[in-house]
Chimera marker file (.cmm) of the C-alpha trace (Angstrom):
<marker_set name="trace">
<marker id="1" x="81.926" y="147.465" z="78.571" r="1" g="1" b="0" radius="0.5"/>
<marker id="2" x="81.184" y="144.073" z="79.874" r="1" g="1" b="0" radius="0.5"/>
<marker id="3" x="82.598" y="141.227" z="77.643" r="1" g="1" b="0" radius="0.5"/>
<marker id="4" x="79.265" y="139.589" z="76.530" r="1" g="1" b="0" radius="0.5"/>
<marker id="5" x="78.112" y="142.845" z="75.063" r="1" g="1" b="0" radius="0.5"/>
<marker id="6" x="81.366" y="143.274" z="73.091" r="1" g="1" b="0" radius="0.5"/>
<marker id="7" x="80.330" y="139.324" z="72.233" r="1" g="1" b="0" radius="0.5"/>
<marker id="8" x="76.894" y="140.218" z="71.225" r="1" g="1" b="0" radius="0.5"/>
<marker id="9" x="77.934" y="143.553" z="69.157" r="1" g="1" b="0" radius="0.5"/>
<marker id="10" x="81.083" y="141.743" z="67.811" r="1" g="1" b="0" radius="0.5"/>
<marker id="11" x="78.618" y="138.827" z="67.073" r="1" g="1" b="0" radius="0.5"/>
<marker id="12" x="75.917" y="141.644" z="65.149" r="1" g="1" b="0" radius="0.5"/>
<marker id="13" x="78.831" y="142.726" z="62.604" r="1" g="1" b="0" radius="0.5"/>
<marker id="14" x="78.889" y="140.984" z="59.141" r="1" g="1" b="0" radius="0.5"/>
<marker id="15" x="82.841" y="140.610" z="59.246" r="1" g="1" b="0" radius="0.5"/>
<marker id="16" x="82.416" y="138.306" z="62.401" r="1" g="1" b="0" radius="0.5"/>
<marker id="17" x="78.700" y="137.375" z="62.168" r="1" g="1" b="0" radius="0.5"/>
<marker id="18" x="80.071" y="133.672" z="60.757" r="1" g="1" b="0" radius="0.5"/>
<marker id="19" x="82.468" y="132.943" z="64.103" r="1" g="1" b="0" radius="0.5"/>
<marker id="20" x="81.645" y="130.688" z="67.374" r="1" g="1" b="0" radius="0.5"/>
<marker id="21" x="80.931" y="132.050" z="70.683" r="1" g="1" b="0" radius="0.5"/>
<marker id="22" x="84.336" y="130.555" z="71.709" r="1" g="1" b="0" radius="0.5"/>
<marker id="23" x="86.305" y="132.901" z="68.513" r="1" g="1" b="0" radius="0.5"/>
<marker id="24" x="84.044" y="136.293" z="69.456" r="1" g="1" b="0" radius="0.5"/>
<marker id="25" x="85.642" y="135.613" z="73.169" r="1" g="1" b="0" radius="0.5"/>
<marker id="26" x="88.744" y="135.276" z="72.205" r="1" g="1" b="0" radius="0.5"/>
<marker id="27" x="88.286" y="138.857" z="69.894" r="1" g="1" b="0" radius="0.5"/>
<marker id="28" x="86.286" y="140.442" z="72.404" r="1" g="1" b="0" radius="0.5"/>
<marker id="29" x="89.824" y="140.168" z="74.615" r="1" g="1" b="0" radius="0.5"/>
<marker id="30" x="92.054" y="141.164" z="72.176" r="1" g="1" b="0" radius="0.5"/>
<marker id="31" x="89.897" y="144.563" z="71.812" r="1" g="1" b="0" radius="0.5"/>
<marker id="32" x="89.869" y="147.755" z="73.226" r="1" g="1" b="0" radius="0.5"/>
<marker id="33" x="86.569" y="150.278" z="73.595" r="1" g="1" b="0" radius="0.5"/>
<marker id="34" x="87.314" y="153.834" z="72.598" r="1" g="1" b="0" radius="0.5"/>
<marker id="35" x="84.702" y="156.506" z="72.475" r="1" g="1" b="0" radius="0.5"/>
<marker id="36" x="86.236" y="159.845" z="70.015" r="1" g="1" b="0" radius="0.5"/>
<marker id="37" x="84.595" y="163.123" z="69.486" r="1" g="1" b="0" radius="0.5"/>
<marker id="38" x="82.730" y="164.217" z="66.280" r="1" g="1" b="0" radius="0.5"/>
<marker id="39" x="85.091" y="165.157" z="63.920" r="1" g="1" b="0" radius="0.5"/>
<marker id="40" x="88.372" y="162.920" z="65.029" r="1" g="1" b="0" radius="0.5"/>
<marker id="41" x="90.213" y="161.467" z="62.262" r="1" g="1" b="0" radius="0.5"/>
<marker id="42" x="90.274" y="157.948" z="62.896" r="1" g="1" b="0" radius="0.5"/>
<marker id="43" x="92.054" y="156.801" z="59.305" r="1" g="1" b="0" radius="0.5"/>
<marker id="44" x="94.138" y="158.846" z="57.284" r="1" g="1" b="0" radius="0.5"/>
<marker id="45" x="94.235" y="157.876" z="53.234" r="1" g="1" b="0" radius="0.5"/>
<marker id="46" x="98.028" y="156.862" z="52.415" r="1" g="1" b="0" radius="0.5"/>
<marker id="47" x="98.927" y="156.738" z="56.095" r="1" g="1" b="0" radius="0.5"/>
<marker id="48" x="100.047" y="152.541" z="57.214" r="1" g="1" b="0" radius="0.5"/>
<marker id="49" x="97.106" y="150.965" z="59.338" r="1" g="1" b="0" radius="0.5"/>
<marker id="50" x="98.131" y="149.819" z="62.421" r="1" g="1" b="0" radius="0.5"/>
<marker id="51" x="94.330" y="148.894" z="64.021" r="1" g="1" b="0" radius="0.5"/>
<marker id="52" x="90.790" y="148.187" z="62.959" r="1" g="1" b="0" radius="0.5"/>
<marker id="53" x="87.499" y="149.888" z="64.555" r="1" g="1" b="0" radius="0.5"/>
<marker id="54" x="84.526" y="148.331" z="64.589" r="1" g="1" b="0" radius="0.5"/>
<marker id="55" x="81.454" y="150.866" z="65.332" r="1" g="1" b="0" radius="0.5"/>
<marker id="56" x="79.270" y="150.310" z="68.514" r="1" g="1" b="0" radius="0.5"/>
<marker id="57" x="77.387" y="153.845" z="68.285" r="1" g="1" b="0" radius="0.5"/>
<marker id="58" x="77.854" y="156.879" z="65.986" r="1" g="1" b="0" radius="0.5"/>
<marker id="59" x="78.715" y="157.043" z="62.854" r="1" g="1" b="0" radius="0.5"/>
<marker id="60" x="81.784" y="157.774" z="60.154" r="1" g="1" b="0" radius="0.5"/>
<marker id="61" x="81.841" y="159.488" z="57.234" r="1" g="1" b="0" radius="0.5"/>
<marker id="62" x="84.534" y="157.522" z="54.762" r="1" g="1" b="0" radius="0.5"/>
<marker id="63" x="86.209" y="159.757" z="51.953" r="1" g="1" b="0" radius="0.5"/>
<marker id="64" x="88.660" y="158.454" z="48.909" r="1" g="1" b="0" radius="0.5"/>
<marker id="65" x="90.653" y="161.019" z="47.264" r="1" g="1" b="0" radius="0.5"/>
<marker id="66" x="88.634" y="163.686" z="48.992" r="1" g="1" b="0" radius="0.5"/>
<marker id="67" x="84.952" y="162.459" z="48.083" r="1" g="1" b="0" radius="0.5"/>
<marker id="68" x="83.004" y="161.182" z="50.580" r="1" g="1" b="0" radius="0.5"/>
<marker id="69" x="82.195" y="157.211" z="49.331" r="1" g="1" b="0" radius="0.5"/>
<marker id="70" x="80.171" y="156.656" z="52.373" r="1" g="1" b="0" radius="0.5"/>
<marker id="71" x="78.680" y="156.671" z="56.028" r="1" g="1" b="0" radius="0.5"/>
<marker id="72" x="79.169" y="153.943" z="58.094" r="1" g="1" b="0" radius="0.5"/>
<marker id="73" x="76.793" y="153.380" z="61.282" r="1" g="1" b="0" radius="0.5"/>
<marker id="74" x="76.825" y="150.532" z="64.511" r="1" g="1" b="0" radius="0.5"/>
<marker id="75" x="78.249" y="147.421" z="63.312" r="1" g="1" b="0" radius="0.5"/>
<marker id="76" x="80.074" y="149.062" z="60.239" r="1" g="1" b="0" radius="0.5"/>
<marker id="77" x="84.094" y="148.447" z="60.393" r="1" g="1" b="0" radius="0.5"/>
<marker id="78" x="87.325" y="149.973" z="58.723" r="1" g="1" b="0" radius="0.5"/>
<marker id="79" x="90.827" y="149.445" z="58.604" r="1" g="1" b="0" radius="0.5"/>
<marker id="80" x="91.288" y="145.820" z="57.973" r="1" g="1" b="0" radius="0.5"/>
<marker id="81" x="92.372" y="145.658" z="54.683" r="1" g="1" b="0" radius="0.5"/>
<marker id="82" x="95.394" y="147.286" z="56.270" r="1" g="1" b="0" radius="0.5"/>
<marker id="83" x="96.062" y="145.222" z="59.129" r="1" g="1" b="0" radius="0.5"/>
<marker id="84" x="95.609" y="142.034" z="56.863" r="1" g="1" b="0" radius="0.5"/>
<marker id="85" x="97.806" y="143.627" z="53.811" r="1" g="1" b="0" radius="0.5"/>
<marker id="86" x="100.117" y="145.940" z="55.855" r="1" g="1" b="0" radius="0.5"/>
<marker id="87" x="99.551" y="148.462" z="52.891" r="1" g="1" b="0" radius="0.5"/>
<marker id="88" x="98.402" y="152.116" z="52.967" r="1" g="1" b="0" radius="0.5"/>
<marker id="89" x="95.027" y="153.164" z="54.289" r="1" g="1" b="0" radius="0.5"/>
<marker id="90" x="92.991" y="153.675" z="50.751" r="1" g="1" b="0" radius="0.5"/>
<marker id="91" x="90.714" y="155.934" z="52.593" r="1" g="1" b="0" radius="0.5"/>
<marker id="92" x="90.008" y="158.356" z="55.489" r="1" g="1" b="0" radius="0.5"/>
<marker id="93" x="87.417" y="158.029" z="57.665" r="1" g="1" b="0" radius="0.5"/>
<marker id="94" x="85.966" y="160.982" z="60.099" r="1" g="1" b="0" radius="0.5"/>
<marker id="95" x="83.733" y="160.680" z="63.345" r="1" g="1" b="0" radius="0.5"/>
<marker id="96" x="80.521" y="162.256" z="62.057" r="1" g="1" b="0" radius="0.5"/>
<marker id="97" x="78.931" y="162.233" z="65.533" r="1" g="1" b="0" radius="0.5"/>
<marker id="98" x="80.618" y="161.546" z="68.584" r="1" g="1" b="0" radius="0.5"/>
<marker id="99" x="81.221" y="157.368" z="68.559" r="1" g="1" b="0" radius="0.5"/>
<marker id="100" x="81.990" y="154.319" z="70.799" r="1" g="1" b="0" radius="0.5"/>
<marker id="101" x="84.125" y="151.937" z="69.286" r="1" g="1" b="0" radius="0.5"/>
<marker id="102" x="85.905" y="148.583" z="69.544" r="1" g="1" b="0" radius="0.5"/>
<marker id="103" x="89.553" y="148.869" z="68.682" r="1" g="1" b="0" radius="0.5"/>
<marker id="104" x="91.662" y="145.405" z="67.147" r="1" g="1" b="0" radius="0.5"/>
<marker id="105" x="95.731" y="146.568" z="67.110" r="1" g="1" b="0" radius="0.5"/>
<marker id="106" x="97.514" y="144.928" z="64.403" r="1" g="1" b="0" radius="0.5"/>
<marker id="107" x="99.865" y="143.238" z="66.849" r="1" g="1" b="0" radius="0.5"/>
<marker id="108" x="96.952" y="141.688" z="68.713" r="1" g="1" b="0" radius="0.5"/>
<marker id="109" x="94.897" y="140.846" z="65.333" r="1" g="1" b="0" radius="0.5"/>
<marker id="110" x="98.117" y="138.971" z="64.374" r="1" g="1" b="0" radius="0.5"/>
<marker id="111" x="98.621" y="136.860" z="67.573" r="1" g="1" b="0" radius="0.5"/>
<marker id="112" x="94.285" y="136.286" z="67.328" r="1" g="1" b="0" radius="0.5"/>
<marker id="113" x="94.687" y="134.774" z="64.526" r="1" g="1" b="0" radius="0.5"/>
<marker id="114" x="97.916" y="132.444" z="65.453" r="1" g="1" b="0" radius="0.5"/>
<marker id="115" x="95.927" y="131.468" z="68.310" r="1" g="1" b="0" radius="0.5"/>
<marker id="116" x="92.909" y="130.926" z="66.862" r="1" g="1" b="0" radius="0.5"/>
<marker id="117" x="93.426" y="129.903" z="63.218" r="1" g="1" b="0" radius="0.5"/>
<marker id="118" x="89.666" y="128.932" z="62.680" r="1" g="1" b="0" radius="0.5"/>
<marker id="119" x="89.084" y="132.592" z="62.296" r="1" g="1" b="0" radius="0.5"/>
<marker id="120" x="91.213" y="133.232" z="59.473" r="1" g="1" b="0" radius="0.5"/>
<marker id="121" x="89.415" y="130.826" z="57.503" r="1" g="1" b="0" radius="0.5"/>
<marker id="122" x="85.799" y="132.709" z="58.667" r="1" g="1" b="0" radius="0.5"/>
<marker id="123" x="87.652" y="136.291" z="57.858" r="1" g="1" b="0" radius="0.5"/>
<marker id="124" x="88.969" y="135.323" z="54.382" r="1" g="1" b="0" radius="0.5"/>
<marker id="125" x="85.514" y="133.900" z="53.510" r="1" g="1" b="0" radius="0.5"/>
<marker id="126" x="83.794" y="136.836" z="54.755" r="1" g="1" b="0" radius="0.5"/>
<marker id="127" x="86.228" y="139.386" z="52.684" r="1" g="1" b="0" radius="0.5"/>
<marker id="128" x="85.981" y="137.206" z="49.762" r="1" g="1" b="0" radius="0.5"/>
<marker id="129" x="81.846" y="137.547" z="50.104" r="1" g="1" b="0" radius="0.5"/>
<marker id="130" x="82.562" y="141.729" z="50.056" r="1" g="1" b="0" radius="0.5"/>
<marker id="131" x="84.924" y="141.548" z="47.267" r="1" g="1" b="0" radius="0.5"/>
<marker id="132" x="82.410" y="139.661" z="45.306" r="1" g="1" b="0" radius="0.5"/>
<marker id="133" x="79.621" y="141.845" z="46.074" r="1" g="1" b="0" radius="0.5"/>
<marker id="134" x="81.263" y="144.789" z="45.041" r="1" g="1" b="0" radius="0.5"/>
<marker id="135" x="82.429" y="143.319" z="42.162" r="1" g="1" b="0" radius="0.5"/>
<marker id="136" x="79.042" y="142.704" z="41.516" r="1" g="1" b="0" radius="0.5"/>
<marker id="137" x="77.899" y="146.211" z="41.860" r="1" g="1" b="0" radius="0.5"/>
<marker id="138" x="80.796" y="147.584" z="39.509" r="1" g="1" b="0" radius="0.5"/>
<marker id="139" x="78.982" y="145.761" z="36.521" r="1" g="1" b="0" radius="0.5"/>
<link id1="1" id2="2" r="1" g="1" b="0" radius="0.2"/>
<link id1="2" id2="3" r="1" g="1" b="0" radius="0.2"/>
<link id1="3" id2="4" r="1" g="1" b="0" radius="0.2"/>
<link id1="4" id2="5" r="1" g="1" b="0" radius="0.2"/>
<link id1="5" id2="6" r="1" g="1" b="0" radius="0.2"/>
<link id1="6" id2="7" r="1" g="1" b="0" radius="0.2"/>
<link id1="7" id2="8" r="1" g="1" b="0" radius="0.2"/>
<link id1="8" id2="9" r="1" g="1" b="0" radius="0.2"/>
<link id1="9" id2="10" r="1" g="1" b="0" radius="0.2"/>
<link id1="10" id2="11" r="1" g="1" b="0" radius="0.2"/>
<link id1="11" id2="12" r="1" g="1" b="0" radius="0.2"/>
<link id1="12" id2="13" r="1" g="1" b="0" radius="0.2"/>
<link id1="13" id2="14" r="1" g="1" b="0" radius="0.2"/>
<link id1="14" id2="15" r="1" g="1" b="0" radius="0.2"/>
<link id1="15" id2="16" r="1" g="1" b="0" radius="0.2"/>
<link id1="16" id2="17" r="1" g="1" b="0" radius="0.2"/>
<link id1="17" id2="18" r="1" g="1" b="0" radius="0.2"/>
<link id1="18" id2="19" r="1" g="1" b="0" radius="0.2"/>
<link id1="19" id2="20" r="1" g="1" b="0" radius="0.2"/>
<link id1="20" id2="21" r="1" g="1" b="0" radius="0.2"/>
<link id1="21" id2="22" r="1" g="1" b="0" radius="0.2"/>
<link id1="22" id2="23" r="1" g="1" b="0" radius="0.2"/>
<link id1="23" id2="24" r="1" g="1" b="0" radius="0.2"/>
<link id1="24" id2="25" r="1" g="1" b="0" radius="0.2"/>
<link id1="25" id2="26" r="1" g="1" b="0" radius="0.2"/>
<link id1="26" id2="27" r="1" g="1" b="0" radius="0.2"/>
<link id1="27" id2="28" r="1" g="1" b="0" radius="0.2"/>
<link id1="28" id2="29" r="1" g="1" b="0" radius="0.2"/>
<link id1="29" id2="30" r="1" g="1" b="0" radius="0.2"/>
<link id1="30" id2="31" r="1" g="1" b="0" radius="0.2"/>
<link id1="31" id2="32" r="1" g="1" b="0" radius="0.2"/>
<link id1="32" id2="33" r="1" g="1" b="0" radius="0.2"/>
<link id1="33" id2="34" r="1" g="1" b="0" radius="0.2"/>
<link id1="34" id2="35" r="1" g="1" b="0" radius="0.2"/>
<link id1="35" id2="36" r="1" g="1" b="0" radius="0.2"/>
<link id1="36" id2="37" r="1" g="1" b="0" radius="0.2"/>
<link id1="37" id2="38" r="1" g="1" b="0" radius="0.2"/>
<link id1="38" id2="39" r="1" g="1" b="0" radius="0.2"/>
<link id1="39" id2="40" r="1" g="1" b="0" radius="0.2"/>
<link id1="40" id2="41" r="1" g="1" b="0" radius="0.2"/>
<link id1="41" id2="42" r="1" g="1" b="0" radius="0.2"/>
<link id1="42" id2="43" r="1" g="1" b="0" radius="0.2"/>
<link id1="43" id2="44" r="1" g="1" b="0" radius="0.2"/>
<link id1="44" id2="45" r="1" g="1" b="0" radius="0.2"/>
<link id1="45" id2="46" r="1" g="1" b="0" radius="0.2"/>
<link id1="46" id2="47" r="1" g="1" b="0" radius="0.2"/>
<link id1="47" id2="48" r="1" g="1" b="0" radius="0.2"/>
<link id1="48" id2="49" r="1" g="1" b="0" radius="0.2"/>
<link id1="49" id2="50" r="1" g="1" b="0" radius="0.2"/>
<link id1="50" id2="51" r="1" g="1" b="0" radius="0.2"/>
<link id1="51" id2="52" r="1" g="1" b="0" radius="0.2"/>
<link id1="52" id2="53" r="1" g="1" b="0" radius="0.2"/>
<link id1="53" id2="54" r="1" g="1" b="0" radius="0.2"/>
<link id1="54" id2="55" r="1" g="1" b="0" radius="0.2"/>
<link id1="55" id2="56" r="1" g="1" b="0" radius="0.2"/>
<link id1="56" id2="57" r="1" g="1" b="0" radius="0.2"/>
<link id1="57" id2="58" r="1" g="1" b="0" radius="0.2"/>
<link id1="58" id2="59" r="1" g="1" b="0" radius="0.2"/>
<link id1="59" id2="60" r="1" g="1" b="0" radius="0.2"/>
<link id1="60" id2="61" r="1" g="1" b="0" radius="0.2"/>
<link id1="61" id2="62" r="1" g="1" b="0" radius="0.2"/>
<link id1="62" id2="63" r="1" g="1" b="0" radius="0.2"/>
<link id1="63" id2="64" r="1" g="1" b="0" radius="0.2"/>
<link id1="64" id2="65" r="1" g="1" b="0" radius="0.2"/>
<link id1="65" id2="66" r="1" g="1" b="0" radius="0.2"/>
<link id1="66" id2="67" r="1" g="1" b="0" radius="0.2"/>
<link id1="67" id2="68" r="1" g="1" b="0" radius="0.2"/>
<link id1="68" id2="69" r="1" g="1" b="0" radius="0.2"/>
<link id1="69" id2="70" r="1" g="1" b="0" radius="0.2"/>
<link id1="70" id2="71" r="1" g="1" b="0" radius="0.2"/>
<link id1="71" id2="72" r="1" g="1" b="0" radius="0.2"/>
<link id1="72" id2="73" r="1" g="1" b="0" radius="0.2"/>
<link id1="73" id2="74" r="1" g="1" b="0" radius="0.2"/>
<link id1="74" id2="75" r="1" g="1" b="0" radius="0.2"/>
<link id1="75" id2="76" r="1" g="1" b="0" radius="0.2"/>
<link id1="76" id2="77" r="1" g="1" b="0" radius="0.2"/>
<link id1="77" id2="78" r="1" g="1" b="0" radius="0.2"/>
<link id1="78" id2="79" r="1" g="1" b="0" radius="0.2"/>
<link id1="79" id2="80" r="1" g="1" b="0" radius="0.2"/>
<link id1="80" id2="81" r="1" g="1" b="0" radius="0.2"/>
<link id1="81" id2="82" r="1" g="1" b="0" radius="0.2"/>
<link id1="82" id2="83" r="1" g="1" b="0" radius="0.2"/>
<link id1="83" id2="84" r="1" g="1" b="0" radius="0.2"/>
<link id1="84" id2="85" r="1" g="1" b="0" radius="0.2"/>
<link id1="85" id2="86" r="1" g="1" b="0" radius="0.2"/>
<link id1="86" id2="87" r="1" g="1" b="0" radius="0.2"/>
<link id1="87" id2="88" r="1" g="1" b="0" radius="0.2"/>
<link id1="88" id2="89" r="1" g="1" b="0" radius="0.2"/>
<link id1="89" id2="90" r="1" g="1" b="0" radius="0.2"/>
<link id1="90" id2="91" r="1" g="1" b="0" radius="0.2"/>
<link id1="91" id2="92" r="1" g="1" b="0" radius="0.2"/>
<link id1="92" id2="93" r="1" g="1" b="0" radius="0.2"/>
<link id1="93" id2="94" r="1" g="1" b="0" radius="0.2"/>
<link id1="94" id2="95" r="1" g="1" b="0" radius="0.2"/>
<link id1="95" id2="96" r="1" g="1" b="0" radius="0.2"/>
<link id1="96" id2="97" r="1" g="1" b="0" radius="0.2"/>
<link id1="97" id2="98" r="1" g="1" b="0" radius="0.2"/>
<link id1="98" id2="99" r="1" g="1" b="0" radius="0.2"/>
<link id1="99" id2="100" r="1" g="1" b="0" radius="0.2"/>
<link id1="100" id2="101" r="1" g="1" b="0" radius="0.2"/>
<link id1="101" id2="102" r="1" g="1" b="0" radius="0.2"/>
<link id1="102" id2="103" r="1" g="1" b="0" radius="0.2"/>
<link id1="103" id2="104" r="1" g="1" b="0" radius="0.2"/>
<link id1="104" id2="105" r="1" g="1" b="0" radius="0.2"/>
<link id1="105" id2="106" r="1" g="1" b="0" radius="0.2"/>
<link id1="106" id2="107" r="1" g="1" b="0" radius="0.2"/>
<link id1="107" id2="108" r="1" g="1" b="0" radius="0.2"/>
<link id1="108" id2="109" r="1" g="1" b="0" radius="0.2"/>
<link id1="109" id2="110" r="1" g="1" b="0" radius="0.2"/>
<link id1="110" id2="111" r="1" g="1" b="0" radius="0.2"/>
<link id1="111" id2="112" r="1" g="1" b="0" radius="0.2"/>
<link id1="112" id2="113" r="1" g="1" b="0" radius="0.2"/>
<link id1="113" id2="114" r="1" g="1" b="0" radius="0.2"/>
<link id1="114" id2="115" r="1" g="1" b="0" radius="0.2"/>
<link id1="115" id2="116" r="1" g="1" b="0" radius="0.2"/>
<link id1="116" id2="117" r="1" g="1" b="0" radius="0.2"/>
<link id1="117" id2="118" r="1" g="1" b="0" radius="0.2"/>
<link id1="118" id2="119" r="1" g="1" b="0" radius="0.2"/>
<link id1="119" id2="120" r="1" g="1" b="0" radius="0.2"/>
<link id1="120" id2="121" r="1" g="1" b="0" radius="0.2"/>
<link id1="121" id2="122" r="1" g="1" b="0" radius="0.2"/>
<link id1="122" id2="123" r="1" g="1" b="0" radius="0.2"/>
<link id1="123" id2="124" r="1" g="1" b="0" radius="0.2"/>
<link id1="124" id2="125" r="1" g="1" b="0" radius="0.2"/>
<link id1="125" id2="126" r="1" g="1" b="0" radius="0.2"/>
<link id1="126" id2="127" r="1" g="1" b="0" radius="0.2"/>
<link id1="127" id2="128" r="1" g="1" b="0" radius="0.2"/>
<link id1="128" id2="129" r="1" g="1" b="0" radius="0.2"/>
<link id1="129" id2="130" r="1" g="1" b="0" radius="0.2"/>
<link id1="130" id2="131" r="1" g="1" b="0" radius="0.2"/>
<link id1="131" id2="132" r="1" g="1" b="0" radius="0.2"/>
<link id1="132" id2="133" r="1" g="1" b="0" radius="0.2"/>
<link id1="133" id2="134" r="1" g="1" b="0" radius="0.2"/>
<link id1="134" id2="135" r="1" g="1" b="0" radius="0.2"/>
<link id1="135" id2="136" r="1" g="1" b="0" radius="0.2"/>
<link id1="136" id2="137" r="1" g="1" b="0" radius="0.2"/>
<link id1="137" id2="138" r="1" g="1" b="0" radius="0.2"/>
<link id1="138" id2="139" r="1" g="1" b="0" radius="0.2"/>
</marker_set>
């Protein structure tokens, strides 16, 4: 995929919808495009994240404890909390149709944001946005 598209759909998901042209180059580099079959596990609940996905086409079915919690579609992520914490994946997620994704590896989200430290500040406020939100919902 050429690297304005990976721009423009990087650009068209909430978690990076906040950064500069100039920051969605820089994490349009540091990802990879992977296209998976329907049914590929992608996350495994308890296992340690090493990479986030961010969905171009298809979409994911996300479970917790065995119970689906959702479907994710184009422009939904997963796996960040792990990459950011280094904790254990608190859910699995499952191709539900065959998908084309961007890929972030930990090791290149880390050096991203040593390079580019404007994004951290854009991430946290974006996560701290969700958190809310949800927190929100829970009442």
């Amino acid at each position: 995929m050429p690297t304005d598209k990976k721009i423009q759909h990087l650009a068209d998901t909430w978690l990076f919808n906040s950064c500069s042209q100039r920051e969605l180059q820089h994490i349009a580099r540091a990802c990879d495009e992977v296209d998976v079959k329907e049914g590929k596990e992608l996350i495994t609940q308890g296992a340690l994240g090493r990479e986030m996905f961010v969905i171009r086409q298809g979409e994911a079915t996300v479970k917790r404890n065995g119970r689906k919690v959702t479907t994710l579609g184009p422009g939904g992520y997963f796996g960040e909390l792990s990459i950011l914490s280094s904790l254990p994946r608190n859910s699995t997620v499952v191709a539900a149709t065959d998908m084309s994704l961007l890929v972030l590896g930990g090791r290149e989200f880390g050096a991203l944001l040593d390079e580019v430290p404007s994004i951290t500040h854009k991430l946290l406020s974006a996560m701290a946005k969700r958190l809310s939100e949800q927190d929100t919902k829970s009442k």
